[in-house]
C-alpha positions in Angstrom: 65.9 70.4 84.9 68.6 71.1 82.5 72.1 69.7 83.9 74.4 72.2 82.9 77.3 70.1 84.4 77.4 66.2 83.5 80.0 65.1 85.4 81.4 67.2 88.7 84.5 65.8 91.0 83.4 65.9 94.6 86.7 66.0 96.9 86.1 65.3 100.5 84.0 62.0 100.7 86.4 60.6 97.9 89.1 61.3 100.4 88.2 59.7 103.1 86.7 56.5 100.9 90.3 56.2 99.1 93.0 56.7 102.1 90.9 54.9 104.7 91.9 57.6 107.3 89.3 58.4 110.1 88.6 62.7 110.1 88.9 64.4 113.4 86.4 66.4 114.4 85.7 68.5 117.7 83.7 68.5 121.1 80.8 71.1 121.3 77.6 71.8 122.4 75.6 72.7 119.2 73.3 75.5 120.3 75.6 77.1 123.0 78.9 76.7 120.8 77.3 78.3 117.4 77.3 75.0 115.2 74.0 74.5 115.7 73.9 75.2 111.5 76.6 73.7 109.1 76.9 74.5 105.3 78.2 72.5 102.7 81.5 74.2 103.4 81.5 72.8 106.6 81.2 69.1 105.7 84.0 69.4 103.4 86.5 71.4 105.5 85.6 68.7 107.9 86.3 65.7 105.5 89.3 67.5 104.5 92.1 65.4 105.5 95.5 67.8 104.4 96.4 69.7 107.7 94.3 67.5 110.4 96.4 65.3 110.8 100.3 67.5 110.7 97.8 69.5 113.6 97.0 66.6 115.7 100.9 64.7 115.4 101.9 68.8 116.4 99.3 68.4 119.7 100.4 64.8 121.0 103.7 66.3 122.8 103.9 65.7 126.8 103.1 68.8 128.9 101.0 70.5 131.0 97.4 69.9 130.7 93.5 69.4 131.9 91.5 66.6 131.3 87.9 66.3 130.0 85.6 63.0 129.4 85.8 62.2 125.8 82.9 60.9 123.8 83.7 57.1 124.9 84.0 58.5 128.7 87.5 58.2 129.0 89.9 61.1 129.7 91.1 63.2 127.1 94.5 65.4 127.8 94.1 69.3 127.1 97.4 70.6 126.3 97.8 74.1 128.7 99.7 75.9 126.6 102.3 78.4 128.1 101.6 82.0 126.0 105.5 83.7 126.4 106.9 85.3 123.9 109.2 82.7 122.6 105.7 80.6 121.6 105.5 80.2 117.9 102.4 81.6 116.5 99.9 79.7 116.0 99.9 78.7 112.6 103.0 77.4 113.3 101.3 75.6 116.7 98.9 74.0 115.0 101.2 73.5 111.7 98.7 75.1 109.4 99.0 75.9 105.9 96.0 78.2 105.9 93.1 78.8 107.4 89.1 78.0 106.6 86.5 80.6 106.3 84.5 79.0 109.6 87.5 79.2 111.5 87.2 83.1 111.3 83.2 83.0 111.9 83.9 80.3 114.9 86.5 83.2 116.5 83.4 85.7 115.5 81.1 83.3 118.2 84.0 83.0 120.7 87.8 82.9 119.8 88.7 80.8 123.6 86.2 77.9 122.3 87.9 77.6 119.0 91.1 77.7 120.5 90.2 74.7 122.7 88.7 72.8 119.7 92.4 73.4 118.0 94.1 71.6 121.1 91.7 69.4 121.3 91.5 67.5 117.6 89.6 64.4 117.3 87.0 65.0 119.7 83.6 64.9 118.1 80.3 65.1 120.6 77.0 63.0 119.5 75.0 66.0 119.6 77.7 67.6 116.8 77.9 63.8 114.9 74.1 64.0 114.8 74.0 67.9 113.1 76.6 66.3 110.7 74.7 63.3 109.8 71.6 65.1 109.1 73.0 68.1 107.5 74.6 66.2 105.4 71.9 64.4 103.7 69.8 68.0 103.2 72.7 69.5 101.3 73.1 66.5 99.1 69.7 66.0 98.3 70.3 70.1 97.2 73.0 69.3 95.2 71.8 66.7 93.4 69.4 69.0 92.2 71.8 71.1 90.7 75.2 69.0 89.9 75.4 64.9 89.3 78.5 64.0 90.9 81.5 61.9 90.2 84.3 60.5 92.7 87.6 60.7 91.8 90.3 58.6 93.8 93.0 60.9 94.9 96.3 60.7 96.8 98.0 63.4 97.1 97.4 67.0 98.6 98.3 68.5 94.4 95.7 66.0 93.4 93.3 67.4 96.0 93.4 71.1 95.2 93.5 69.8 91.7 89.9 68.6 92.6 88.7 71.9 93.8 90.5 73.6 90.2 88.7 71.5 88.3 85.5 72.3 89.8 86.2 75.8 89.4 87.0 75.4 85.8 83.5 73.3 85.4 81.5 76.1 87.1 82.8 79.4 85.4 80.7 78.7 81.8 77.5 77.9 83.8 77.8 81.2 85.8 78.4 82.8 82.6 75.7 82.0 81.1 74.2 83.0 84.4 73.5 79.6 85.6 73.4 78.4 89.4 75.7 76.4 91.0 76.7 74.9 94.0 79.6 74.4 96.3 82.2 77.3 94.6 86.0 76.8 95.9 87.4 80.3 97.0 90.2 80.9 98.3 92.7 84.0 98.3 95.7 85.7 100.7 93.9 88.0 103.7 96.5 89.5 105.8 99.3 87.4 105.1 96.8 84.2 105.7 95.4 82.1 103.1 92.1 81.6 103.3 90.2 79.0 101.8 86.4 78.3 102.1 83.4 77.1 99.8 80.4 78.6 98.8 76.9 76.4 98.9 75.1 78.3 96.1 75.9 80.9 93.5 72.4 81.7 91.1 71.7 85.0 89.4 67.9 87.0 90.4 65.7 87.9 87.9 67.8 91.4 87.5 70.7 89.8 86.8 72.6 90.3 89.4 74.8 87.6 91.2 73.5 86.0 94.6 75.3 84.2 97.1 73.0 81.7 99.0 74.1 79.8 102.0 72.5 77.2 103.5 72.2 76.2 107.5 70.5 73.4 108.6 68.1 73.6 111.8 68.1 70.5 114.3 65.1 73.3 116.3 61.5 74.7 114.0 63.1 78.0 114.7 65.6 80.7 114.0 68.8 81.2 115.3 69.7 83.8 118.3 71.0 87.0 116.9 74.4 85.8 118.3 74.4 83.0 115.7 72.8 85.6 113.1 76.0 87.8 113.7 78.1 84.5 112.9 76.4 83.1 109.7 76.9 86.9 108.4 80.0 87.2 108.6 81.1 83.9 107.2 79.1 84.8 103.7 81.0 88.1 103.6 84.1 86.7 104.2 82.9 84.8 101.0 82.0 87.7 99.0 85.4 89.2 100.2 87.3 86.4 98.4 85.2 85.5 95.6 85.4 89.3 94.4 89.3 89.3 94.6 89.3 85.8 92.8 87.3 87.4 89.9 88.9 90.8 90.0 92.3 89.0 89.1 94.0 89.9 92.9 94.7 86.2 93.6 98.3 84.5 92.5 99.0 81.0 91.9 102.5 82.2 93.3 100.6 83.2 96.6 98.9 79.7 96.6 102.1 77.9 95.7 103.8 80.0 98.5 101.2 79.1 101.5 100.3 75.9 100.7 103.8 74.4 99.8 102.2 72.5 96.5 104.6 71.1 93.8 102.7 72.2 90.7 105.3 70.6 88.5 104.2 67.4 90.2 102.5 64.9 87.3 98.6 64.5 88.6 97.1 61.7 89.5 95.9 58.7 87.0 92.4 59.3 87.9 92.5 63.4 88.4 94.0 63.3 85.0 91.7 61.2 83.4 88.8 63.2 84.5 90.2 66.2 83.3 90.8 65.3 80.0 87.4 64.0 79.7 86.3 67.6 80.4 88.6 69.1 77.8 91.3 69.8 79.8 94.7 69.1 77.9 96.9 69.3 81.5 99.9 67.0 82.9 100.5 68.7 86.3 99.1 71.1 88.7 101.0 73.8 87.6 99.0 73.5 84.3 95.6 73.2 86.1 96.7 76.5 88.3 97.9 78.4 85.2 94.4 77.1 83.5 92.1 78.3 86.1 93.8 81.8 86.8 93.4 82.6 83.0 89.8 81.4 82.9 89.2 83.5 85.6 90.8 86.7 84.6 89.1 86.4 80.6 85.6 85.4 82.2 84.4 88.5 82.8 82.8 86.9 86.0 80.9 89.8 88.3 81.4 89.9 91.8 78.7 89.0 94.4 75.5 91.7 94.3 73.7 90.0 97.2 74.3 88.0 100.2 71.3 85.4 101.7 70.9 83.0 104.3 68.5 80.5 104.8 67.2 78.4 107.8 66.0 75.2 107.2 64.4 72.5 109.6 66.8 69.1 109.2 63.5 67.1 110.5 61.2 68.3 108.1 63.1 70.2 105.3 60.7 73.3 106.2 62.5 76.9 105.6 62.7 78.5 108.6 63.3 82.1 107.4 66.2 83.9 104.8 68.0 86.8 105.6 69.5 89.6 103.4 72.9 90.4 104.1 74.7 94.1 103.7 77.9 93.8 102.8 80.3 96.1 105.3 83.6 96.0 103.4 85.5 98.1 106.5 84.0 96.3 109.5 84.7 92.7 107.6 88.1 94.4 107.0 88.2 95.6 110.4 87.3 92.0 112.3 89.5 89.8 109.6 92.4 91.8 110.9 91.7 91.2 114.8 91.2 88.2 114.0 94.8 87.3 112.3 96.3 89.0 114.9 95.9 86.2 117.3 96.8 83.5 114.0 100.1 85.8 113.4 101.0 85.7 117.4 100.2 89.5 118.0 98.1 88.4 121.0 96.5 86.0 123.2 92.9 84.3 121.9 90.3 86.4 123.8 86.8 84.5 125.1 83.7 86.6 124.9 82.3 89.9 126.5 80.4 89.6 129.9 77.2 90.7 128.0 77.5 87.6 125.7 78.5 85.2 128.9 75.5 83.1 128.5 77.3 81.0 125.9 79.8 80.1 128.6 76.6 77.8 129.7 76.7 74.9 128.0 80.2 75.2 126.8 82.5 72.0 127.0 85.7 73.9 127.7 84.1 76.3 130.8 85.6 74.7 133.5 89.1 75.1 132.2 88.6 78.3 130.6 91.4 80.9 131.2 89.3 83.7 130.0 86.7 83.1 132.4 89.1 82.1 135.3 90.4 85.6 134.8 87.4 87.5 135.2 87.1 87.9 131.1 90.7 89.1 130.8 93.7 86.7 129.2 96.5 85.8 132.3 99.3 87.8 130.8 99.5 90.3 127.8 101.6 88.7 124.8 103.0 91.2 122.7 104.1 91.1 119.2 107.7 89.6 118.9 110.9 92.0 118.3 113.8 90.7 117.0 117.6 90.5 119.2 120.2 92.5 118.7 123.0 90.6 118.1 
C-alpha cells in the first residue's frame, strides 16, 4: 500500500491522554435510540472535550427536575426546564459554540431524546460504552490502512482546531491526486449555526468522480430499520452540504473566528508547532494556519462530492452487512436543516416523534418523563419566536 501521508495528527484521543479529563457521554438504548451505528465522526465529537464541559457546569444549577437511575444505580437529576419566552435559546442553554453534524441526524431520529441527552451530560449506558468500544477498534483498524498516525499533545481549544487544519492541509494533495482518505474535518455556517462534523472516507471511483463513504458499525448480522436508514442519510448529506461550500470558497475564517470565539493571533502550541513545521508549514499562530488552509482550499481546485455511500458492517465479525447509494436532495436537506435550527435559535419547543414512528418510544430511557408523549405527541405550550420591548 502506498502511504500517501507519513505522519497525520489525530485530535481527540490525544485530548483526552494530555488533560486527563474524563468525556461525558449520554444514556441510550442503542437500537431504539438510533446509535445502534457510530462513525468515526462520532468517536471524535465524543472525545472532543471544548464545549462538554462549559454544557455540563451550565446544567448543574438547582431547579426543577426528574430523576432516572444512572449507570452506577444511583439517581441522576433531570433538569425540567420551564419553555417561556424569556428562556435563552438553546445554544445559549447548553453554552454551545456550534453544533455537530450527528446532533442534526440525532434530532432527524427524535428531537425530545436528544434534548434529554443535552440535560442529561455524562450519562453513558453499557450497552452505548459497548458500541463505542467496539466501533472503535473497526474504524482504527480502517484507518490504519489508509493514514499512520501521530499524537500531538495539545492544550488549548486554538491548538485543537489547529489539529483539525492541519489535517486538512495534509489531505488536500492526496485528494488531488485523487487519493483516498480518511476522517476529513468540515465544517461551515448553516443558518446562522456553525456546523462542524468529520467525514470517515473520501476515495475517487474508477470514473473519477468523488465518493463519500461512511462507515456504521453493526453490534446485529443485519441491517438497520428504515428509520435508522432515514438517519445515516441525512447525516452524509449534511456532509456533502458542507464539504461543497468548503471547496466552493463559501466558508470564512471570519465566520469561524466569529462562532467559535478562537484567538488566531494566539502563538500555537510547542508540539502543534513542531508538527507543522515538520510538514512544511512555516506558521506561528492560528491565524496563520486559518489563512493557510482557506487559500489551499480556494487554489485546489478540489470537486465537490459526486456520490454518497453507506456501509453496514458486523462489529463481531467485520462482515459487510450491505452499502447503500445515497441521492442527494439539496431542498429537502435545506428544508429539514432549517426546522431543525429553529428549535437551536429558540423559534420553538423540541418536538418528539410522530404517532406512526411511536415504537421508538419503547425502549427509550427518557419515556417516562417525556413531555411529548405526556401530551398526547404535542409540546405543553407553543413558544414563539422572541420580539423585542418597546421602550
Amino acid at each position: 500500500m502506498e502511504n500517501l501521508i507519513q505522519e497525520r495528527v489525530y485530535a481527540g484521543l490525544c485530548t483526552m491522554a494530555e488533560t486527563g479529563e474524563e468525556v461525558s457521554a449520554e444514556e441510550v438504548s442503542a437500537e431504539a435510540s438510533g446509535f445502534s451505528d457510530l462513525s468515526d465522526s462520532e468517536f471524535l465529537e465524543y472525545l472532543d472535550l471544548e464545549d462538554t464541559q462549559e454544557s455540563s457546569a451550565s446544567l448543574s444549577k438547582p431547579g426543577p427536575s426528574s430523576e432516572l437511575p444512572g449507570k452506577d444505580g444511583k439517581l441522576i437529576n433531570l433538569p425540567k426546564w420551564k419553555r417561556r419566552l424569556d428562556v435563552s435559546p438553546p445554544m445559549e442553554r447548553f453554552h454551545l459554540k456550534y453544533l455537530y453534524v450527528t446532533d442534526l441526524s440525532a434530532q432527524d431520529w427524535c428531537e425530545q431524546h436528544m434534548v434529554y441527552e443535552k440535560e442529561l451530560p455524562g450519562f453513558l449506558a453499557p450497552e452505548k460504552a459497548n458500541v463505542l468500544d467496539t466501533g472503535a477498534s473497526i474504524h482504527l483498524a480502517r484507518e490504519l490502512e489508509v493514514h499512520d498516525l501521530v499524537t500531538i499533545p495539545i492544550t488549548t481549544k486554538e491548538d485543537a482546531w489547529a489539529v483539525k487544519f492541519l489535517n486538512i492541509l495534509s489531505m488536500i494533495p492526496v485528494l488531488q491526486s485523487e487519493g483516498r482518505t480518511r476522517e476529513f474535518p468540515v465544517f461551515g455556517e448553516v443558518e446562522g449555526v456553525l456546523l462542524v462534523g468529520v467525514i470517515d472516507e473520501l476515495c475517487y471511483t474508477a470514473k473519477g468522480e468523488l465518493e463519500l463513504a461512511e462507515l456504521k458499525t453493526r453490534r446485529r448480522p443485519m441491517l438497520p430499520l428504515e428509520a435508522q436508514k432515514k438517519k445515516d442519510r441525512f447525516q452524509v448529506s449534511l456532509y456533502k452540504y458542507i464539504f461543497d461550500a468548503m471547496v466552493q470558497g463559501k466558508v470564512t475564517s471570519a465566520s469561524l473566528i466569529h462562532h467559535t470565539k478562537l484567538c488566531p493571533d494566539k502563538p500555537l502550541g510547542p508540539s502543534v508547532l513542531r508538527h507543522a513545521r515538520q510538514g512544511g508549514f512555516s506558521v506561528k499562530s492560528l491565524g496563520d494556519l486559518m489563512e493557510l488552509v482557506f487559500l489551499s482550499l480556494t487554489l485546489s481546485d478540489l470537486p465537490v462530492i459526486d456520490i454518497l455511500r453507506i456501509e453496514y458492517i458486523h462489529q463481531e465479525t467485520a462482515t459487510v452487512l450491505g452499502t447503500e447509494t445515497v441521492a442527494f436532495e439539496e431542498k429537502e436537506v435545506k428544508g429539514k436543516v432549517q426546522h431543525y435550527m429553529a428549535y437551536w435559535m429558540g423559534h420553538r419547543e423540541p418536538q418528539g416523534v410522530d404517532v406512526e414512528e411511536a415504537w421508538k418510544c419503547r425502549t427509550c430511557n427518557y419515556a417516562d418523563i417525556c413531555e411529548w408523549r405526556k401530551g398526547g405527541g404535542m409540546p405543553s405550550c407553543t413558544l414563539e419566536p422572541q420580539t423585542k420591548k418597546v421602550k
